[in-house]
C-alpha positions in Angstrom: 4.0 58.4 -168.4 6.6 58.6 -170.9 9.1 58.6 -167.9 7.6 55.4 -166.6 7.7 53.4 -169.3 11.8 54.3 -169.6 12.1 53.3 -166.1 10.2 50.1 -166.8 12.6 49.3 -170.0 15.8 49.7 -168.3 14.4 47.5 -165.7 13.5 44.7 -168.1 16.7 45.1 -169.9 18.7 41.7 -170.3 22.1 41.7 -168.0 24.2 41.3 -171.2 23.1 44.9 -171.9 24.0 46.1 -168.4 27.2 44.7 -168.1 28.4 45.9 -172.0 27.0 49.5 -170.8 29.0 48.8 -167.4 32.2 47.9 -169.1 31.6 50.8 -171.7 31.2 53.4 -169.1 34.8 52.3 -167.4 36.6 51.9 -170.7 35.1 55.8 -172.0 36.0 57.1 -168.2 39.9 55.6 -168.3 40.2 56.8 -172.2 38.9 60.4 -170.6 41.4 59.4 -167.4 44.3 59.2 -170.0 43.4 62.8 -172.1 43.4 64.4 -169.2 46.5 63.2 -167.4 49.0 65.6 -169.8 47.1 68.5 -167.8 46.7 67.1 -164.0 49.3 69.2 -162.6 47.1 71.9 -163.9 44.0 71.2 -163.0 45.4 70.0 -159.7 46.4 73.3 -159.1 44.1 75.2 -160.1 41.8 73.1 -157.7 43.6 73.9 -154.9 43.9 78.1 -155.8 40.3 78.2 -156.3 40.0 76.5 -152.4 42.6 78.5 -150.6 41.4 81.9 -152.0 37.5 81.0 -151.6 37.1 83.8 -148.7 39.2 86.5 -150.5 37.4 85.6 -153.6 33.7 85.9 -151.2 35.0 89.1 -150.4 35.6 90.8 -153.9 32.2 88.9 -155.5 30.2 90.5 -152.9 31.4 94.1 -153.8 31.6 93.0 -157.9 28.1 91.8 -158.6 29.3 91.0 -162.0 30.6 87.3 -161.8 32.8 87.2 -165.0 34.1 90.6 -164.2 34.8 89.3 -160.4 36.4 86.2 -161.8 38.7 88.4 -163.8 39.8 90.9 -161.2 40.7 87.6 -158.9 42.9 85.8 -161.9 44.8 89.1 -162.4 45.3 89.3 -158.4 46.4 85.5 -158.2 48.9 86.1 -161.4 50.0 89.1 -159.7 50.3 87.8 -156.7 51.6 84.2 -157.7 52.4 83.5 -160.9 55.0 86.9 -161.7 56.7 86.6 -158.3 57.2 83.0 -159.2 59.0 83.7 -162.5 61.1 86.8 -161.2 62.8 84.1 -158.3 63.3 81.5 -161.3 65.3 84.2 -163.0 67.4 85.6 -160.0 68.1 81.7 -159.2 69.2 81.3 -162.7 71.5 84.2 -161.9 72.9 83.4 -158.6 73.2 79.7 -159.7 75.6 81.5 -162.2 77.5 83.6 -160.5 78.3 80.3 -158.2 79.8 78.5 -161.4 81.9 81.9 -162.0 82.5 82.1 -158.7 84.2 78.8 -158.4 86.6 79.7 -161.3 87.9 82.3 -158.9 91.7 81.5 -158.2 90.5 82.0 -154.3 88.1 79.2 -154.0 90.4 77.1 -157.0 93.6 77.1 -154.4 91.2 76.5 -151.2 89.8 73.3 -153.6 93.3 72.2 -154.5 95.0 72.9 -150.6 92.2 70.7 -149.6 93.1 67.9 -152.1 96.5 68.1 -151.4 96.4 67.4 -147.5 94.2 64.5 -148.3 96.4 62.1 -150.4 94.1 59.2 -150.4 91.4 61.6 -152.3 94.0 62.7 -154.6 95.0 59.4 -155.6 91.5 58.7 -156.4 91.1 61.8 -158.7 94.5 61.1 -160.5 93.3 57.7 -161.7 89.9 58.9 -162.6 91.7 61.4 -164.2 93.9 59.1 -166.1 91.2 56.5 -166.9 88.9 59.4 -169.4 89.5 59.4 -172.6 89.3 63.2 -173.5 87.8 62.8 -177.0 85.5 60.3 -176.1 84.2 62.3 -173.1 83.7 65.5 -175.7 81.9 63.2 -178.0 79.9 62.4 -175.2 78.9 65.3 -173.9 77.9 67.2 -176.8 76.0 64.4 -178.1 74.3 64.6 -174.1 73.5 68.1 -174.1 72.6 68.6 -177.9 69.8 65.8 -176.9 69.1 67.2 -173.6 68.5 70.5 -175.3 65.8 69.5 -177.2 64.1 67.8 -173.9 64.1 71.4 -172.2 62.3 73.2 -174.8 60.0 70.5 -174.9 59.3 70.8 -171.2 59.2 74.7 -171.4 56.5 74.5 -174.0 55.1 71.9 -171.6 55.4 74.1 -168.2 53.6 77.2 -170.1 50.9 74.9 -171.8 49.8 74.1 -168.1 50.2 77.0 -166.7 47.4 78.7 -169.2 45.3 75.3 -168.9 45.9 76.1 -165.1 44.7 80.0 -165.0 42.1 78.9 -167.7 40.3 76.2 -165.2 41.1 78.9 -162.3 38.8 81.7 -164.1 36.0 79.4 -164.8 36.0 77.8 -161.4 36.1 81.4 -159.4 33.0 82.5 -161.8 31.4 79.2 -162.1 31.9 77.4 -159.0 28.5 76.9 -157.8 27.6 75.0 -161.2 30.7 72.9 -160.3 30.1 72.1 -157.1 26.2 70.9 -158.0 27.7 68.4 -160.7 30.5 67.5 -158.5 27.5 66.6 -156.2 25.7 65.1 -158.6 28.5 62.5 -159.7 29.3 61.0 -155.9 27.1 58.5 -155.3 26.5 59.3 -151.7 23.8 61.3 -149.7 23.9 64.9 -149.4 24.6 64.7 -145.9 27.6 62.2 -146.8 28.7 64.0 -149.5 28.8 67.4 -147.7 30.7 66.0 -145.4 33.1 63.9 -147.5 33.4 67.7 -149.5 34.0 69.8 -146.1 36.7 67.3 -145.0 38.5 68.2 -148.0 38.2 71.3 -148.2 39.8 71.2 -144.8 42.4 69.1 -145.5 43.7 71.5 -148.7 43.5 74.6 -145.9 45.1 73.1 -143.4 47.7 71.6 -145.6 48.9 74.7 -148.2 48.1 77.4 -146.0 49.6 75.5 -142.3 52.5 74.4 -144.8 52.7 78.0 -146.5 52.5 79.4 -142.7 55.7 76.8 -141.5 58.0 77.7 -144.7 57.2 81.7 -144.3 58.5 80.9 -140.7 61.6 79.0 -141.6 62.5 82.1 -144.3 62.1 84.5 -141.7 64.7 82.5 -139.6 66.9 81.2 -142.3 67.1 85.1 -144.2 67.7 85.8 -140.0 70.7 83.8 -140.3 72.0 84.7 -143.8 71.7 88.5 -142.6 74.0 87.9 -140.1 76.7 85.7 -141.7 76.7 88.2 -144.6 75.3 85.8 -147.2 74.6 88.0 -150.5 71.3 88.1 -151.4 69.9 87.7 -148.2 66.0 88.4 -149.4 66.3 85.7 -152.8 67.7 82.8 -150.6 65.5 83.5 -147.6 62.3 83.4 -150.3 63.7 80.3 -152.0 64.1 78.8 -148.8 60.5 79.4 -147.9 59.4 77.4 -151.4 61.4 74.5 -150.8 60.2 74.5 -147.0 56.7 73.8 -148.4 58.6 69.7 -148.5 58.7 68.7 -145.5 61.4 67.1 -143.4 64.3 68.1 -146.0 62.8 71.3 -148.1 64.9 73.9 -146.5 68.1 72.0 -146.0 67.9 72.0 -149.7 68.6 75.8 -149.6 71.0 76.5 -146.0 73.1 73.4 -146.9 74.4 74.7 -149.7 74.9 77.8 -148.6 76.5 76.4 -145.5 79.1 74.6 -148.3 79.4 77.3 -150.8 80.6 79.6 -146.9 82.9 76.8 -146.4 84.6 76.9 -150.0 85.4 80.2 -149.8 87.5 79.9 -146.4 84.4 81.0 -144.2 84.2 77.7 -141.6 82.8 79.8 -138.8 80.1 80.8 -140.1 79.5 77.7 -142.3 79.5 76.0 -139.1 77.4 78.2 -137.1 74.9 78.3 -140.5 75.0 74.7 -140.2 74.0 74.5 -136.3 71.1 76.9 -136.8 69.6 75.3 -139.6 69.5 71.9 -138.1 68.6 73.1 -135.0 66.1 75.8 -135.6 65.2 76.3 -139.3 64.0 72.4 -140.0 63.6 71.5 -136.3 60.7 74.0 -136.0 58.9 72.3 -138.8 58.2 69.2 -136.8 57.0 71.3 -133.9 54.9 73.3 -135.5 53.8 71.0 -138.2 51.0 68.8 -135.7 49.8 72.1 -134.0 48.7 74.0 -136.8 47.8 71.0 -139.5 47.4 67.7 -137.0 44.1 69.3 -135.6 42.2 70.3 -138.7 43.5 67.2 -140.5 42.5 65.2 -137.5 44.6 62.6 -138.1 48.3 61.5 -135.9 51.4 63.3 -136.9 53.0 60.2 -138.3 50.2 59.2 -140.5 50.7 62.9 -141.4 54.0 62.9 -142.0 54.2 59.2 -144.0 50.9 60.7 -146.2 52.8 63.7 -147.2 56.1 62.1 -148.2 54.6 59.5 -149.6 52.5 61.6 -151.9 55.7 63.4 -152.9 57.0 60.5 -154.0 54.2 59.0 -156.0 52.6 62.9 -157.5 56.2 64.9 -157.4 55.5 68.5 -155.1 51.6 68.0 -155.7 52.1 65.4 -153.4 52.3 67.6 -150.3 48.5 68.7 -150.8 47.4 65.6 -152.9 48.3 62.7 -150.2 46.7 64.3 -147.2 43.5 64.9 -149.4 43.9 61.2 -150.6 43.8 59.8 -147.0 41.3 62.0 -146.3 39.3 61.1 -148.4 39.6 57.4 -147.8 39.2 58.1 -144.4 35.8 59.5 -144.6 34.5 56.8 -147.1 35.5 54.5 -144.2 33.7 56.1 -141.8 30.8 56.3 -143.5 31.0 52.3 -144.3 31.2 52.1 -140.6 28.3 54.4 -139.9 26.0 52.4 -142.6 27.2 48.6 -141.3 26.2 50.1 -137.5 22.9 51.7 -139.3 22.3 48.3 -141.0 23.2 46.0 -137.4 21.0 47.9 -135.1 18.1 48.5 -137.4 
């Protein structure tokens, strides 16, 4: 009765009142849009850990009845797993990157650097008038006044990085043991039927699969075959480059020349061309050639979409979400994609009826 008469109510309601609680709804949803967009990184992330590690994560709640207990156990494994293998290759970069600045200082690679100069007096020239055009004091100035206010930017984005990182494991623990309750009121907000909106969900869940674990699958290949390579060219470090390769093959097209070009240079400087050169023809060749073959055969199908669109969704998410865009633009066009098929499946619905 009393449910009735509210029904009856909002339908009488003047349209001034639905349009000011129209506009009020969009204007609280973009102020929530804008508290929340400090932490998307985050909460894209932890998103996209709580998909890829939904049948491990079956696996361990079925033999840990307990779900905060199970949720626990899984953050710990993902932090193991993840998060402290992560920060150990930061600090070995940090390392290596340097040794490389000490390593240039060597009188070796300083003589190879100034030979090279010499024999190229066009190059020289250049360098002597640069040279002469600095003024040293101003260029001290300069610098100091650069890095004291550059300093204060990367302690400011430290605290930022470890901020989302705990939002990020905090949204991960609560959508391992709480993921059912999420889903419903996911559900609950599209405004689509449940066989559309299972299917709109499904597609991307497939797409966030197929895209980090395909992806994750390519770069542990092009590691395997670039730390192939540095083993036999006698690169130091052979197992740090080969894993930072395979994290800057997860961008595609260009993520693992990244790592084998400089290499490829820093072999060069130090009077090794042959095996810069050979380190050069196997990474073109092999290491970010493979990507584009094996890219469509293990992503194209599940994503069911052409390898260009592929290709341009992925890039182009890069460049409009930063790294996020690798899993964010495939799930974007995804999801267009099945909104438009479902227009097309109501407009046929609505023209045959």
């Amino acid at each position: 009765m009393q449910e009735g008469r509210e029904d009856r109510q909002n339908r009488e309601a003047p349209p001034w009142r639905q349009i000011t609680l129209f506009l009020l709804t969009i204007a609280i949803l973009i102020l929530c849009a804008l508290i929340l967009q400090p932490f998307f990184t985050a909460i894209v992330g932890a998103i996209v850990l709580a998909v890829v590690t939904e049948v491990p994560y079956n696996w361990l709640s079925a033999r840990i009845r307990n779900r905060t207990l199970s949720a626990t156990v899984a953050l710990f494994l993902v932090i193991l797993a993840v998060i402290v293998p992560g920060f150990f290759l930061m600090q070995e970069l940090s390392e290596h990157a340097l040794k490389a600045i000490v390593s240039l200082r060597n009188p070796n690679a300083q003589n190879l650097i100034t030979d090279y100069i010499g024999n190229h007096p066009a190059l020289a020239n250049r360098i002597e008038a640069f040279s002469a055009s600095i003024d040293v004091n101003t260029a001290a100035r300069s610098t100091a006044t650069y890095v004291g206010g550059k300093a204060a930017v990367i302690l400011a984005n430290s605290i930022h990085f470890i901020t989302e990182l705990v939002v990020m494991l905090f949204l991960l623990f609560f959508l391992f043991r709480d993921r059912q309750v999420a889903l419903e009121g996911l559900r609950a907000l599209i405004p689509l039927r449940e066989d559309e909106t299972a299917e709109l969900l499904n597609r991307v869940d497939d797409t966030i699969y197929a895209t980090f674990l395909g992806r994750l699958a390519i770069a542990l290949v092009q590691g395997v075959l670039a730390g192939l390579a540095f083993w036999v060219l006698g690169v130091p470090g052979v197992l740090l480059w080969a894993t930072t390769l395979t994290a800057f093959a997860m961008i595609p097209a260009f993520g693992a020349f990244l790592v084998w070009g400089p290499i490829a240079t820093y072999l060069g400087l130090n009077g090794h061309w042959g095996k810069a050169a050979l380190l050069v023809i196997w990474g073109g060749l092999i290491v970010s050639t493979i990507d584009n073959i094996l890219y469509p055969i293990l992503i194209g199908g599940h994503l069911r979409s052409h390898t260009a669109i592929i290709l341009i969704t992925i890039l182009g998410g890069i460049a409009v979400f930063g790294p996020l865009g690798i899993i964010l633009g495939p799930v974007i066009f995804s999801i267009a994609a099945s909104l438009l098929n479902i227009w097309h499946a109501r407009t046929n619905q609505t023209l045959s009826a």
